[in-house]
N, C-alpha and C positions, 0 to 999 in steps of 0.2 A: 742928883742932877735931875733936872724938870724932865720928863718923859718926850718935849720938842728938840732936846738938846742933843737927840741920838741922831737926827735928820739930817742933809744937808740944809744951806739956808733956803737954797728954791725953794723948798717943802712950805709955801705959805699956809697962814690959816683958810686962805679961799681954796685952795686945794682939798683939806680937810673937809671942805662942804661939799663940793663937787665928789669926792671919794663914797663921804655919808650917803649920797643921794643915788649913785651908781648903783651901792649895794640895798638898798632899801627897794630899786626897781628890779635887780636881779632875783631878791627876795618875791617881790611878787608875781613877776614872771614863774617859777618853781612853783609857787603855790598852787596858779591858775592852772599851768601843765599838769598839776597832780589831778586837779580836781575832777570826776566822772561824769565830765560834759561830754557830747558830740561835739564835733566842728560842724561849718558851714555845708563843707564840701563831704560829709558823711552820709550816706543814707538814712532814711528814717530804720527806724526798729523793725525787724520781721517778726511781727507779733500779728497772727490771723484767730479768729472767732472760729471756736473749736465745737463747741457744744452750744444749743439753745433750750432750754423748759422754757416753752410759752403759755402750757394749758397744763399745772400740774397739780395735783390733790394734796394737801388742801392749797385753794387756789391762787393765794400768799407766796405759795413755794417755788418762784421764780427764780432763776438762774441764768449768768452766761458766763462760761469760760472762756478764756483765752489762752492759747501755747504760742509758746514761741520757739518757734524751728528756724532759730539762726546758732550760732552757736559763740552767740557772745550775749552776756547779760543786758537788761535792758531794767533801768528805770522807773518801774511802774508811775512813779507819778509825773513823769513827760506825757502821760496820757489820758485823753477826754473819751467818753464815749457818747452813745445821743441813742434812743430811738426814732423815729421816722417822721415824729416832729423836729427830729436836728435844734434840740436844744441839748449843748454839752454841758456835760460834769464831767468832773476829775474823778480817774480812776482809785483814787487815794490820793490827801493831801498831804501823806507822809512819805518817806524816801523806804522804798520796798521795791526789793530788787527783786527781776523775775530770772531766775537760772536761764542757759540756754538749754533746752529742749524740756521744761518745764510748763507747768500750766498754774494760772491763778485763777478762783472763780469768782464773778462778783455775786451779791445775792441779795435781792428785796428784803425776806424777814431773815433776819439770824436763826429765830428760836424755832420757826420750823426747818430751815435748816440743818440745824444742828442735830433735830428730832430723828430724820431721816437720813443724814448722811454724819453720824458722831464723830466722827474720825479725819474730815476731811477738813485741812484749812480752808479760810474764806474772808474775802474783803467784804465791807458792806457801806458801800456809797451814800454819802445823801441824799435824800431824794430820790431812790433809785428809780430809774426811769419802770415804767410797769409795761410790759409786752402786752401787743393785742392779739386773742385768741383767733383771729377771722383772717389774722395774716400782719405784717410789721415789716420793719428795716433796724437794724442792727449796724453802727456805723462805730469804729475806731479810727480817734484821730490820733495825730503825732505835731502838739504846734498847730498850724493851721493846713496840716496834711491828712487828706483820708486816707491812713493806711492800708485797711479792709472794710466791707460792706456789707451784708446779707441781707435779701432779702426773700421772707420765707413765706411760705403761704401752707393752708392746709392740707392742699393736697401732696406735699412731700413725704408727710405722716401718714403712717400705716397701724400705731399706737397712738389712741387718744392719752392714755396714760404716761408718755415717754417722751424724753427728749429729744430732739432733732439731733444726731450730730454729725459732725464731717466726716465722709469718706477716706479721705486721703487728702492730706493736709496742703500739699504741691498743687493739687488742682484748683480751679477756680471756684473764688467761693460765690459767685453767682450760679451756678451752672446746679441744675435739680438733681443729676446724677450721683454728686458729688454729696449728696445727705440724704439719712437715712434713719429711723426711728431707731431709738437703742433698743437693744434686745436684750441689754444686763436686766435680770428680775428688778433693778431696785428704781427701773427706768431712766437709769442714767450712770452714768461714770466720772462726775466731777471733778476733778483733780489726777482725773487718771487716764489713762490713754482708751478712745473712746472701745467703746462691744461690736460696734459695726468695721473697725481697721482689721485689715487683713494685708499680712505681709506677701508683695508682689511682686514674685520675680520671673514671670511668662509675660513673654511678650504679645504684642496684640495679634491676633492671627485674623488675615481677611478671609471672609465668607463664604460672598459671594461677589460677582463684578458679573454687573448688566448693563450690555448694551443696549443707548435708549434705540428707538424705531431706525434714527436715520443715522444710526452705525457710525453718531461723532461726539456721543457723550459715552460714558461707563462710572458709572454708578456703586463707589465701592465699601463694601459692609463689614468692616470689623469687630470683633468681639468683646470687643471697650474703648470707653472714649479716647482720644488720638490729643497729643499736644499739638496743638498749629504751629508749631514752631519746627516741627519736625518733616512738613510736607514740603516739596519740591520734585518735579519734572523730572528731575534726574531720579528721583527713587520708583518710578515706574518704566520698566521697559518690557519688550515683547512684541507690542503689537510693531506696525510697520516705521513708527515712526512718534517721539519723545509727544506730548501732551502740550500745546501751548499753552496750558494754565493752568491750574491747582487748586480746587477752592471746596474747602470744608462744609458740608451737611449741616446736620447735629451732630453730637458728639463723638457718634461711630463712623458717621461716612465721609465720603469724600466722592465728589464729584472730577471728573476728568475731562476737559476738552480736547476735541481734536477738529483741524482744516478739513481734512477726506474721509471720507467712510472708510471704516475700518475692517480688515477680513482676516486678522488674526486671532488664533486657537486660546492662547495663554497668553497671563500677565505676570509680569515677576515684581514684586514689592521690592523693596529694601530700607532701611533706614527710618522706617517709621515707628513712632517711640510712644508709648504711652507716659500717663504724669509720673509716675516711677520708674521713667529713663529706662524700662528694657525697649531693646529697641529689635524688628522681625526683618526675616527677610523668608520668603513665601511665592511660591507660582500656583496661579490656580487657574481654571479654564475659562474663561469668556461665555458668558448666556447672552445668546442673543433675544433681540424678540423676536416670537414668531413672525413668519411670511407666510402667505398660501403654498401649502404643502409640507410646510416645515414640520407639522401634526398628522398625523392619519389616526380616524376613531377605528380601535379596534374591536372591540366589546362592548355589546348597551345591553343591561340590565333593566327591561322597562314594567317588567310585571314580575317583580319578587314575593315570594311568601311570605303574607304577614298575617297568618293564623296563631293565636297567640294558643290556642287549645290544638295543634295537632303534632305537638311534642316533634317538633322539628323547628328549628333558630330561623327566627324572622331575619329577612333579608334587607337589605338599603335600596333604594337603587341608584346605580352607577354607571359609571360611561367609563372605560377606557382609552386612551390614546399611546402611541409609541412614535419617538423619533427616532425616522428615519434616515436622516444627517450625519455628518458628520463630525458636526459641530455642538455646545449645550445650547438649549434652547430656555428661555425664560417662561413660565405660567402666568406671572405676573400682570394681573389686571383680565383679564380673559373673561369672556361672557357666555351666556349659550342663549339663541334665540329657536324656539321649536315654529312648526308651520302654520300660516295664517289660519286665521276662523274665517266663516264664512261673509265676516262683518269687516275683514279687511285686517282685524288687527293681530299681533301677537304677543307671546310672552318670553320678555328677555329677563334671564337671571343671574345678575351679579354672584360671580363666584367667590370673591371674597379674597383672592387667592395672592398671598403675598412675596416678596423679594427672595425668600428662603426658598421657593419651589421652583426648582429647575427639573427638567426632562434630560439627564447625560444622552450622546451619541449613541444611538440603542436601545437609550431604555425605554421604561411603561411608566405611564403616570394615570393613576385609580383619582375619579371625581364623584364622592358618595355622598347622599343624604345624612346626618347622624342628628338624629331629633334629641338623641341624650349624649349630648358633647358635655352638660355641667358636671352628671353627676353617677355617669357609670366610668368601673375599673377600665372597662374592656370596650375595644368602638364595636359597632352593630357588625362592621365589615370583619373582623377578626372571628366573631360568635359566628359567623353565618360560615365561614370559609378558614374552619381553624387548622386546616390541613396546609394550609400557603401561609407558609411566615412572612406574611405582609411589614412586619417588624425590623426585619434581618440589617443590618448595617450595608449591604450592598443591594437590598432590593428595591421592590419602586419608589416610587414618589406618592404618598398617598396624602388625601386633602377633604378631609372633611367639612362639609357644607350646611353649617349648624338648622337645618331643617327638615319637616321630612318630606318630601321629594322634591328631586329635581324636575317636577315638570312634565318626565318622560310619558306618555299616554301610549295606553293599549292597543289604539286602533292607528291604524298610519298617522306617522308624523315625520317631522323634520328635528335632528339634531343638527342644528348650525354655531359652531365656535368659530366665535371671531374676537378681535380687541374691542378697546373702548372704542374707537375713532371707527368703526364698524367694518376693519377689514379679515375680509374673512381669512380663516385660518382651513376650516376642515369640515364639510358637510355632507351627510347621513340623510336619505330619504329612507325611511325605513319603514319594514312590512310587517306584522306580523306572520304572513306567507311565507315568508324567507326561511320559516323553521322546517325542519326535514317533516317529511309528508307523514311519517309513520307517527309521527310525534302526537298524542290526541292531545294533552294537557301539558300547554307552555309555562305552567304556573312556576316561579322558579329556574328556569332555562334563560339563560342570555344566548343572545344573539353573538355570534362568535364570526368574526370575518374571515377567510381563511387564505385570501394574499393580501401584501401590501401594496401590491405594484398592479393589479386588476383593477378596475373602476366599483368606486364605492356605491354605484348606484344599480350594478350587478347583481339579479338576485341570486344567480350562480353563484356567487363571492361570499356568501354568508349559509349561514345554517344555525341548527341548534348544538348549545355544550356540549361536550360527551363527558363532561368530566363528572363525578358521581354528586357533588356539592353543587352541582345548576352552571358554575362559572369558573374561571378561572382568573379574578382579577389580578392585573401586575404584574402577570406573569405570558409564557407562551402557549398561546391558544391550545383548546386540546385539539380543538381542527386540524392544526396545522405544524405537528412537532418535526421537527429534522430528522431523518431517514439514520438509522445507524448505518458507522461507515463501514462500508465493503458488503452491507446488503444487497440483496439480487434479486430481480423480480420476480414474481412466485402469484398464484393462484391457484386454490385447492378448496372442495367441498367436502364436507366428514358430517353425517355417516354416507358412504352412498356405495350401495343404494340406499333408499331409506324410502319408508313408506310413512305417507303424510298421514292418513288415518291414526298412526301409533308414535311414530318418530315426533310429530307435529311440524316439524323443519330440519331442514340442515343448514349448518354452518360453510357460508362462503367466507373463507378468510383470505384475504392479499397482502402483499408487500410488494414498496417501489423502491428503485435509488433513487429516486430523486423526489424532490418536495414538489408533490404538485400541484397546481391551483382547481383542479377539478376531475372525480373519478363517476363514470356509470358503468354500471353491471347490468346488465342483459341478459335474459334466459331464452333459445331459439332449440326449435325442434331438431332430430334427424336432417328433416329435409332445409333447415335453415330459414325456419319461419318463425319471426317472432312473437314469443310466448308471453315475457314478464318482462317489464322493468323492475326491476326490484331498487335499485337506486337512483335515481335518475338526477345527476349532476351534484350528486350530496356528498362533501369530504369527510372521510373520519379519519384522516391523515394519511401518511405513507404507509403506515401499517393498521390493515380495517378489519370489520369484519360484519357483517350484516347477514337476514337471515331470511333465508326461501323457502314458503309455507307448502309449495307443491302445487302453488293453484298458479291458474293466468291473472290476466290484466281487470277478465272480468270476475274472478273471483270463483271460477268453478278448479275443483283439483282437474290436473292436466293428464293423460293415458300415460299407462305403464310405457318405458322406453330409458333410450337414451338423449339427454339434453346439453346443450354445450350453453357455460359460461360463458360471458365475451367481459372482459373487462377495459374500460380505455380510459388513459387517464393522461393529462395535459399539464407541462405546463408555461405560462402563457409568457413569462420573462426572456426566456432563452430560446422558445419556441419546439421544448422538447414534448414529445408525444409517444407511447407506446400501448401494446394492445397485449393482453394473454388470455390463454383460453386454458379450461379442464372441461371434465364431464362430469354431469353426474346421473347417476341412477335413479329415476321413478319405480317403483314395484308396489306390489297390495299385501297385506298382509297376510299371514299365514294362518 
């Protein structure tokens, strides 16, 4: 029986046509589904420019890699690429699949290729576009889509011999940060995961956060570049009130506005993320910029030893300042103008001083010369004063001024700190006089202030170091150190009696409770008639000690007897004041 005969009779032969032709499109429907196209509605490939040789020895040996950090294969020849004339070729005219998290490299000459790198697969285009050594553009398309872009210049490279490559694959590949010269010996890592990637799993930590002048921007500095997609209003809180806006630096900062001046201590981060998604959360203090007063100079080193033959460590010279606030204070941008010439003008000198130097609530911050910033171990300030670990993780702020001197002059001048915009911060008429009277040779002595809260143009208020190294940068004055607690006032002379022809002096030694801004010592007869000044308004702190030769004011020794001490000493914050007295012995020798 005919094979129609099994059918009912509907079953025409137009049927059988209509049948044939249903299954003939079903057929190609299946084929096209199978086939490893995109759709319309797919993404392009996530395939980004991983590595560049633009300037490589010998000079043929041009390279660019490509990975792809998506995690589906992609097609290599869906893809054109161009240099910065944007004239494309095909990445290959054949069908070569690139893995997911794979790299393909293209390459100008095979044979030196192959020379240098034997082991590594490699496409080689026609025509391969040729990189220009002075700088270029790098462009991958997809279709008539620019995937990725680069474009690189020389100053990204740190090796003339080595490849450019990407930092970290997630970031943007415009952005300078994001490349970095290979450090593998063979100048490059072609087909392999680049020498400069490093696996990142710390989050960004902020720095610093500076309030600008009018206390409605803050300024904030993190430790690597920041995704913008990660910043929002909400991730900063603290001060009085959320930030109306949010808007990105370069790649570490981040700028903050605010409607009202700001008078909050701390800021708390949260939820900002670097390009490998860790993401911080952090509170750190608020710098503000200084205001008049915000600074007080407490130390000027204006005439340091710089004898290079008298085996003793040349000195810088330096200024000190400490805040007195309660708040941090910013350095940033700071000047110092010293006192006119006789012609009217002066000299202002840019300190240099950038976003990393804060003054904490309390602390000191040292502003030194250092003529050899390129090329010694150790700064001039550490050599000269190696007894103060100026170093220490909680000590001052120290700021070297890549020159050798700041300006400071011998004979009277003016130290005046103030900002760019010329307001002043903190100003110093200073004397050479102000050194203690016994003092013959200032050479190597700073000038040491000895309260904070007395007037800085006081010459009462200042003296010379006592400290054995000339100064005590960044640290507390030796003028002026805190009383141990539960001390008790006291004044005593030893030897005494004592006879000046042989003894040569004796030792007046004191202690105060309290810290105070100014001590004199007096020598008066029996009858209460004054003999000596021996210190006359000069502090060597709460606990002193100075020395009485036996003579007066005029310099003659004084008659056998009894002599009374008078010590008084002030201080001027709280308006404490107190007085003590001992004796001591004159006699002649035996």
């Amino acid at each position: 029986m005919p094979f129609a005969m099994y059918f009912p009779l509907h079953y025409t032969p137009s049927y059988w046509t209509r049948l044939r032709r249903l299954l003939l499109v079903a057929a190609l429907l299946m084929a096209w589904l199978a086939m490893p196209t995109r759709s319309a509605a797919q993404s392009p490939p996530d395939v980004v420019i991983n590595e560049i040789m633009y300037a490589p020895q010998p000079s043929q040996n041009e390279y660019i890699e490509l990975y792809n950090r998506s995690d589906a294969d992609v097609n290599l020849s869906e893809l054109s690429y161009a240099n910065g004339y944007r004239e494309f070729a095909p990445v290959t005219d054949s069908s070569v699949v690139l893995q997911a998290g794979g790299y393909a490299v293209l390459v100008r000459t095979p044979s030196q290729f192959e020379a240098a790198f034997p082991e590594v697969p490699y496409l080689a285009p026609d025509g391969f576009r040729a990189l220009r050594n002075s700088g270029d553009t790098v462009v991958l398309r997809y279709g008539e889509t620019n995937i990725d872009e680069v474009t690189y210049v020389p100053s990204w490279s740190t090796r003339d011999d080595a490849a450019l490559e990407r930092v970290e694959p997630n970031a943007p590949s415009q952005a300078p940060f994001n490349w970095q010269s290979a450090t593998a010996p063979a100048g490059g890592t072609p087909g392999f995961q680049n020498s400069v990637f490093t696996p990142d799993s710390t989050p960004p930590t902020p720095l610093f956060a500076q309030v600008d002048a009018d206390a409605r921007r803050i300024t904030l500095t993190f430790t690597e570049p920041l995704n913008p997609a990660s910043l929002a209003s909400a991730s900063f809180t603290g001060p009085e009130r959320a930030p109306v806006s949010v808007e990105q630096g370069d790649a570490n900062t981040v700028r903050l506005f605010y409607t009202e001046p700001l008078r909050a201590e701390t800021l708390t981060v949260r939820g900002i993320r670097d390009w490998q998604g860790n993401s911080t959360e952090a509170t750190l203090p608020l710098s503000y910029a200084p205001q008049q007063g915000d600074l007080v100079v407490t130390e000027i080193m204006y005439r340091p030893l710089s004898d290079d033959f008298d085996e003793r460590p040349n000195q810088p010279e330096y200024f000190e300042v400490v805040n007195p606030t309660e708040r941090w204070i910013s350095l940033q941008g700071l000047f110092t103008t010293n006192r006119p010439r006789d012609t009217g003008g002066a000299d202002t000198l840019n300190l240099g001083i950038g976003t990393q130097h804060v003054a904490p609530s309390g602390g000191y911050a040292v502003v030194y010369a250092e003529p050899n910033s390129d090329n010694e171990a150790s700064s001039t300030l550490d050599r000269a004063f190696p007894t103060q670990d100026l170093s220490a993780p909680d000590g001052p702020t120290v700021i070297a001024v890549p020159r050798s001197r700041l300006g400071l002059r011998v004979q009277p001048d003016r130290l005046r700190l103030h900002r760019a915009d010329g307001e002043p911060i903190a100003t110093v008429d200073y004397h050479p006089d102000w050194h203690a009277p016994g003092v013959q040779d200032t050479r190597g002595l700073s000038l040491e202030r000895i309260s904070l809260t007395a007037p800085a143009a006081n010459a009462m208020n200042w003296t010379s170091s006592a400290h054995p190294e000339g100064g005590t940068p960044g640290f507390p004055n030796s003028v002026g150190p805190p009383p141990a607690e539960g001390s008790t006032a006291r004044v005593s002379a030893d030897p005494s009696p004592f006879a000046p022809e042989v003894d040569q002096a004796t030792r007046i030694q004191y202690a105060l409770p309290f810290p105070p801004d100014w001590v004199q010592l007096r020598i008066f007869d029996a009858h209460g008639r004054p003999v000596r000044t021996v210190e006359e308004t000069v502090l060597s702190g709460p606990e002193g000690e100075v020395l009485w030769d036996g003579r007066n004011d005029a310099g003659r020794i004084v008659r056998m007897g009894v002599y009374v001490v008078l010590m008084e000493a002030q201080n001027w914050n709280d308006g404490t004041s107190t007085q003590h007295r001992t004796t001591v012995v004159v006699a002649r020798p035996l």
